[in-house]
Structure formats: C-alpha cells, structure tokens
mmCIF file of the C-alpha atoms, coordinates in Angstrom:
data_MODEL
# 
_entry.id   MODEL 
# 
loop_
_atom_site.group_PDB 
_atom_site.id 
_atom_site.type_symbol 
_atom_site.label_atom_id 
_atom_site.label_alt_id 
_atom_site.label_comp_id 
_atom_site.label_asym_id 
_atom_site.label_entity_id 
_atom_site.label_seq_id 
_atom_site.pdbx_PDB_ins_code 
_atom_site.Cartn_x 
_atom_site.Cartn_y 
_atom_site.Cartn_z 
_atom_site.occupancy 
_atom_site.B_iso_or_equiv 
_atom_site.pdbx_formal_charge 
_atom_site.auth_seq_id 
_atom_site.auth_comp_id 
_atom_site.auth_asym_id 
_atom_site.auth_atom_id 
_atom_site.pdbx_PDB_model_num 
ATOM 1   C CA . UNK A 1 1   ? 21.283  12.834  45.472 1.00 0.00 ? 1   UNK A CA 1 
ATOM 2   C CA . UNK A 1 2   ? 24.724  11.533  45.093 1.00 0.00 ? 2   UNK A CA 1 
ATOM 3   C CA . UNK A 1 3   ? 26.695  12.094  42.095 1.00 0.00 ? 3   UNK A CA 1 
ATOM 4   C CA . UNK A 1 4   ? 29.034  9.741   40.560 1.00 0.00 ? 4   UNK A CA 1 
ATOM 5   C CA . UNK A 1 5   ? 32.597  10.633  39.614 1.00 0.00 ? 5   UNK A CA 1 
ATOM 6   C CA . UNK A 1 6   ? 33.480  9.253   36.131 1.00 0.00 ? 6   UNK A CA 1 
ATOM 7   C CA . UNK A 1 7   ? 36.594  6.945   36.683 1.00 0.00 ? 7   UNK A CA 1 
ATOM 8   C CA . UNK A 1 8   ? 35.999  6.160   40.186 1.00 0.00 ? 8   UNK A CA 1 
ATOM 9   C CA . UNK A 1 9   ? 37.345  2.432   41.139 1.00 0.00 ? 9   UNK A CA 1 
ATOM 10  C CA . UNK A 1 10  ? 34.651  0.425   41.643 1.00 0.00 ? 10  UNK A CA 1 
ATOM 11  C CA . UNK A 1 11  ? 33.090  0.789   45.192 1.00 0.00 ? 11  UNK A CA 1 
ATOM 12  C CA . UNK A 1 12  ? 34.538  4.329   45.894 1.00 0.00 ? 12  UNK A CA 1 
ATOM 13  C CA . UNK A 1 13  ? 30.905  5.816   44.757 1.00 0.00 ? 13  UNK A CA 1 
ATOM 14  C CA . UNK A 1 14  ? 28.997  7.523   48.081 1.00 0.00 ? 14  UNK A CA 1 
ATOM 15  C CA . UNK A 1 15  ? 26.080  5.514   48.665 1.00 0.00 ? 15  UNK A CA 1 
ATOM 16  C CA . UNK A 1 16  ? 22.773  7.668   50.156 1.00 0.00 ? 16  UNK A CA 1 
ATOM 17  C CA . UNK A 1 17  ? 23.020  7.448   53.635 1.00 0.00 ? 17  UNK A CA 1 
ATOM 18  C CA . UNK A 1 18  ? 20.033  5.539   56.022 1.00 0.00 ? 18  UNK A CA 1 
ATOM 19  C CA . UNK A 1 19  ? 18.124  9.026   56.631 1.00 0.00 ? 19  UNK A CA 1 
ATOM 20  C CA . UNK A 1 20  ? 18.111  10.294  53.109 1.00 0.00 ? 20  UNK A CA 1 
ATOM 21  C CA . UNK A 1 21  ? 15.125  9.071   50.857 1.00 0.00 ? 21  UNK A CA 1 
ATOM 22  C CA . UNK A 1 22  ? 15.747  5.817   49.031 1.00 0.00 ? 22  UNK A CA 1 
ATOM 23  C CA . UNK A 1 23  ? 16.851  7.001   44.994 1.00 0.00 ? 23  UNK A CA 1 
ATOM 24  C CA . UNK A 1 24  ? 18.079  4.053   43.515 1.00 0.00 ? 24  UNK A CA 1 
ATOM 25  C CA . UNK A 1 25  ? 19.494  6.782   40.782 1.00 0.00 ? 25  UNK A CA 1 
ATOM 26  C CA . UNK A 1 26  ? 22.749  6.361   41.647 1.00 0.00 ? 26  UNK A CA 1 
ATOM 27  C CA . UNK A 1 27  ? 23.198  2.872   41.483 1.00 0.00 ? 27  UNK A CA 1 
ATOM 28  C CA . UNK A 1 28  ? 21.511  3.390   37.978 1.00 0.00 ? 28  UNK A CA 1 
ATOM 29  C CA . UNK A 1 29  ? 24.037  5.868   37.030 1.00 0.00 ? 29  UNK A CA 1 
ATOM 30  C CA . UNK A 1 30  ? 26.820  3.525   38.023 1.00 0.00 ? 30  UNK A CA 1 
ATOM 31  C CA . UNK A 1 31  ? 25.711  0.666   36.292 1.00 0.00 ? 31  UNK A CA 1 
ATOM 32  C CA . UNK A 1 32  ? 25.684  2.969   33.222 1.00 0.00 ? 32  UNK A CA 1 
ATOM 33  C CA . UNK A 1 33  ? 29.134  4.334   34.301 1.00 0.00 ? 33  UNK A CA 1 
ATOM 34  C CA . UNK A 1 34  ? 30.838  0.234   34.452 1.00 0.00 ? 34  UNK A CA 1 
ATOM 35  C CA . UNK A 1 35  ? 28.366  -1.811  32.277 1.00 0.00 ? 35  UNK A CA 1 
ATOM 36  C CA . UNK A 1 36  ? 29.029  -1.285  28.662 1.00 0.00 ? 36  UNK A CA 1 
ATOM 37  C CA . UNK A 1 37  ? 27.539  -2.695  25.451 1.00 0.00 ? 37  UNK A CA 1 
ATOM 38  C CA . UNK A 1 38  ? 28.965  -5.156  23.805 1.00 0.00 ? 38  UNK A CA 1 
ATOM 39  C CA . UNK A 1 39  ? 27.768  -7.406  20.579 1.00 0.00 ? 39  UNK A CA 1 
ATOM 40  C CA . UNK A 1 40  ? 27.286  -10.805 21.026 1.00 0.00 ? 40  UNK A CA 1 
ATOM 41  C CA . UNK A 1 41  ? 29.842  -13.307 18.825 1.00 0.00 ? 41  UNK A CA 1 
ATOM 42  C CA . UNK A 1 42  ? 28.353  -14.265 15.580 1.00 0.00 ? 42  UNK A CA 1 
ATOM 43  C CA . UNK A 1 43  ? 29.578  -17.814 16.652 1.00 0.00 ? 43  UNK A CA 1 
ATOM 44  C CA . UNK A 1 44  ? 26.944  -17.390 19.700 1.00 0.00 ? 44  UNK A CA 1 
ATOM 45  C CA . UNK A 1 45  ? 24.362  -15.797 17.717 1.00 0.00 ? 45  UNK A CA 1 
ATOM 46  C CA . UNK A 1 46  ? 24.297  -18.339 15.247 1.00 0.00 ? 46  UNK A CA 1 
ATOM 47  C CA . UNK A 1 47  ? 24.172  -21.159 18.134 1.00 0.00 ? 47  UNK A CA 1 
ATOM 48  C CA . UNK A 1 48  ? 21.467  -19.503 19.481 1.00 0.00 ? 48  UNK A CA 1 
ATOM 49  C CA . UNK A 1 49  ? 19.211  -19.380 16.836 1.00 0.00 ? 49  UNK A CA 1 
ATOM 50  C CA . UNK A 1 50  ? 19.704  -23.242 16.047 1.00 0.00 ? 50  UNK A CA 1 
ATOM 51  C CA . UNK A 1 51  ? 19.089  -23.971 19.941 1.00 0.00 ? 51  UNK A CA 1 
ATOM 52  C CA . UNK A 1 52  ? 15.718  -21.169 19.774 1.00 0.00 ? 52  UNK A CA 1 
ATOM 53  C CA . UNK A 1 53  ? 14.486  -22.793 16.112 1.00 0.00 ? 53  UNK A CA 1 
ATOM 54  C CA . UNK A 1 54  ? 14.823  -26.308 17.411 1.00 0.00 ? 54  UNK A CA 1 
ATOM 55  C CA . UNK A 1 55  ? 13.150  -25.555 21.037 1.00 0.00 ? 55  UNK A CA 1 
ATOM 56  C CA . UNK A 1 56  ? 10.412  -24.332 18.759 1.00 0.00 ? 56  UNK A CA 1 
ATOM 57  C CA . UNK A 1 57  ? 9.876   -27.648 16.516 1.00 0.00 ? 57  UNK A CA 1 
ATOM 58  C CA . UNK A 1 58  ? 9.988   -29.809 19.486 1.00 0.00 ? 58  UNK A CA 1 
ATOM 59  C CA . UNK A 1 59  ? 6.880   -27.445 21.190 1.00 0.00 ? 59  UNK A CA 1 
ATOM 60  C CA . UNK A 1 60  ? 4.891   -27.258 18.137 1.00 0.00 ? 60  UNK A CA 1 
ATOM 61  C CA . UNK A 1 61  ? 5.443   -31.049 18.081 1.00 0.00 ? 61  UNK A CA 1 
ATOM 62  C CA . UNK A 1 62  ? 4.355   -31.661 21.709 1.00 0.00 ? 62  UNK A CA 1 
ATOM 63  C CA . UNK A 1 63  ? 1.305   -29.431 21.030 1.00 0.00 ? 63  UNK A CA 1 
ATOM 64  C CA . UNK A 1 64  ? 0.509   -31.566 17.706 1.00 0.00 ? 64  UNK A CA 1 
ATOM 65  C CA . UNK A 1 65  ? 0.771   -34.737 19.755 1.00 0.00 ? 65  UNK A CA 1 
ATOM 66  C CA . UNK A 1 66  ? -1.089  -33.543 22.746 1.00 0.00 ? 66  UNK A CA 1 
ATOM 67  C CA . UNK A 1 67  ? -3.708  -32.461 19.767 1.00 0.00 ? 67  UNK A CA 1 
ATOM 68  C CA . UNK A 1 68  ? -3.909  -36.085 18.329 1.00 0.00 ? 68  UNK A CA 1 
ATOM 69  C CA . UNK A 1 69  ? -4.149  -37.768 21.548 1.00 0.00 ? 69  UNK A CA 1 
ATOM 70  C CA . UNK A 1 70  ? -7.525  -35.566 22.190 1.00 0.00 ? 70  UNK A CA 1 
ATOM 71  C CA . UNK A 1 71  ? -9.061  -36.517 19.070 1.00 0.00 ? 71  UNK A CA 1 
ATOM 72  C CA . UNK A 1 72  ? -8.128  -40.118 19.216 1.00 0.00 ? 72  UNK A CA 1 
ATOM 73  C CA . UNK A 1 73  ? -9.191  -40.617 23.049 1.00 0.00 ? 73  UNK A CA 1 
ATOM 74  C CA . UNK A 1 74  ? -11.695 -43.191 23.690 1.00 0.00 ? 74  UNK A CA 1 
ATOM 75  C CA . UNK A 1 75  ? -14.030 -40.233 25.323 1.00 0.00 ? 75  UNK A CA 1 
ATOM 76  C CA . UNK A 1 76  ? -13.264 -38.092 22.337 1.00 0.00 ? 76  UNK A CA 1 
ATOM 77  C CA . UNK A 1 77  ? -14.772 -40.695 20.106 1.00 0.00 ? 77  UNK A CA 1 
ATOM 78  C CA . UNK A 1 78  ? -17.649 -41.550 21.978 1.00 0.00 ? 78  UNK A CA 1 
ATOM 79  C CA . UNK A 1 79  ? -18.524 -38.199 22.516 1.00 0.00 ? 79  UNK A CA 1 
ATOM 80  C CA . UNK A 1 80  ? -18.419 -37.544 18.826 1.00 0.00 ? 80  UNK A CA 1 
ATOM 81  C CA . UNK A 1 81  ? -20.407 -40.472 18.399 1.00 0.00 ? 81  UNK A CA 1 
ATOM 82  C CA . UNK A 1 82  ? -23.142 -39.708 20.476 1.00 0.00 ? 82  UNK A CA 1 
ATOM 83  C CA . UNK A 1 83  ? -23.064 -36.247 19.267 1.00 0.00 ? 83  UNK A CA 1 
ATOM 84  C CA . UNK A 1 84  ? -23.807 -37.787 15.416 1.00 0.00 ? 84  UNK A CA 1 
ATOM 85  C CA . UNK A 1 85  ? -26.633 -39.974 16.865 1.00 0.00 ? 85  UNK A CA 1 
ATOM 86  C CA . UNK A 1 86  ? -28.495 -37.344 18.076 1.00 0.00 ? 86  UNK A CA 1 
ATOM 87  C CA . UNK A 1 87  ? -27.958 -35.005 15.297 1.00 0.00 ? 87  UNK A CA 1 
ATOM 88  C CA . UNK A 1 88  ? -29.353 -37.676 13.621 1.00 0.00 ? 88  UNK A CA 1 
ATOM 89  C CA . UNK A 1 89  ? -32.499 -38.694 15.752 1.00 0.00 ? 89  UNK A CA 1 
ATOM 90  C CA . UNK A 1 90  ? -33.578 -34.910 15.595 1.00 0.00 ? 90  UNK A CA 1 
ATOM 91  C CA . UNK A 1 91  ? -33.183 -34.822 11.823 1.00 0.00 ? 91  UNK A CA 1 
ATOM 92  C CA . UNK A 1 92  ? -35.436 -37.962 11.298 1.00 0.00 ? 92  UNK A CA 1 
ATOM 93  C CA . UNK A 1 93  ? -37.678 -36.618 14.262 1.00 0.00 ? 93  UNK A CA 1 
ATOM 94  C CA . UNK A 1 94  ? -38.074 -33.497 12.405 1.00 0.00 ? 94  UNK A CA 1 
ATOM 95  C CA . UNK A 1 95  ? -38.567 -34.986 9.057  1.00 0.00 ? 95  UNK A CA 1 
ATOM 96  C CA . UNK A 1 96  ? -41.511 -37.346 10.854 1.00 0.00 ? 96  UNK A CA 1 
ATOM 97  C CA . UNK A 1 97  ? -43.218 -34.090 12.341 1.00 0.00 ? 97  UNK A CA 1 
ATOM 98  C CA . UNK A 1 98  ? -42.570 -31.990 9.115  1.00 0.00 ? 98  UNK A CA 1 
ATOM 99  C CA . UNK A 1 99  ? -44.132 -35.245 6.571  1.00 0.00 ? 99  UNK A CA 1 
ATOM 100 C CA . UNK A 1 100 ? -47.144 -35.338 9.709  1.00 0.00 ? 100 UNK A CA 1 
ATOM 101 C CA . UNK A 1 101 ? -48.095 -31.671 9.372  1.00 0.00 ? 101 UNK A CA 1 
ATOM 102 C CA . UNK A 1 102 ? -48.190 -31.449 5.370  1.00 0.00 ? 102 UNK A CA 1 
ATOM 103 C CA . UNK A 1 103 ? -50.140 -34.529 5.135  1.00 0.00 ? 103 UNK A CA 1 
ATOM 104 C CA . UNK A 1 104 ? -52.580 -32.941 8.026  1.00 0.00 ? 104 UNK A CA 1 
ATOM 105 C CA . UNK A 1 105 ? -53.263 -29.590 6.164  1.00 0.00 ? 105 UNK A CA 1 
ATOM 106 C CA . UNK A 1 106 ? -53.628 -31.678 2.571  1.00 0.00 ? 106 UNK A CA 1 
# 
C-alpha cells in the first residue's frame, strides 16, 4: 500500500501501480489529508432551513390536494354510494329473514 506524505502538493502522492491490487485506501487517506471540516455560515444555515420548511408545506399540501381530489372524484362517490346501498339491502334482507324465522318457530 502506498503511504501518503503529510504536506505533499497536491498530485505528488504515488498512486498503486496497474499490477498491484486495487486499495482505494490511499485516495481515502488523501482526501482526509486535503479535505477539511468546515461549519457551514449561520447565514446559509438559516436559508436552508426556510428553503427545507417551505419544500415541506408545499408537499404536505400537494399530498392534501391529491387526497381531496380522491374523495371528491366522480368514481369515488359512486363507489361509496353503491357501497351504502348494499350495506343497506343486506341489512333489510337480514332483518326480513331474521322477522321470517321468529315468526316460524312462534
């Protein structure tokens, strides 16, 4: 494995050659070596937030709208429709056979 000499100018670090096994170590190491952390300016951060808390409203308000446009579709309401008239056929159905049976046995 290569090894990286601290201070190096950029470039100057010995890549593996073509018959050694591919370690990407060394390009890790550099990028450790040159890339630094830094904090983000409070003037960013703050920008950020607005620009992440107002991407969320508008989602949450295409999701509510996409919600309301199911449950006001014409197919939406016809389904439920049809759904309440047979909920209601098989409650009078079952009252019919219910009253049928009692007055059979009495």
């Amino acid at each position: 494995m290569t090894s990286i000499r601290p201070n190096a100018p950029l470039g100057s670090h010995k890549r593996p050659s073509a018959d050694q096994p591919l370690e990407l170590t060394w390009l890790v190491d550099l990028l450790r070596e040159v890339l630094v952390p830094v904090r983000p300016d409070p003037a960013f951060r703050a920008r950020l937030h607005q620009e992440l808390v107002a991407a969320a409203h508008q989602q949450q308000a295409v999701e509510e709208g996409r919600a309301r446009r199911r449950l006001t579709s014409p197919w939406a309401l016809l389904a439920a429709g049809i759904a309440s008239a047979v909920s209601v056929a098989v409650g009078i159905i079952t009252y019919i056979l219910w009253h049928r049976a009692r007055t059979a046995a009495g």
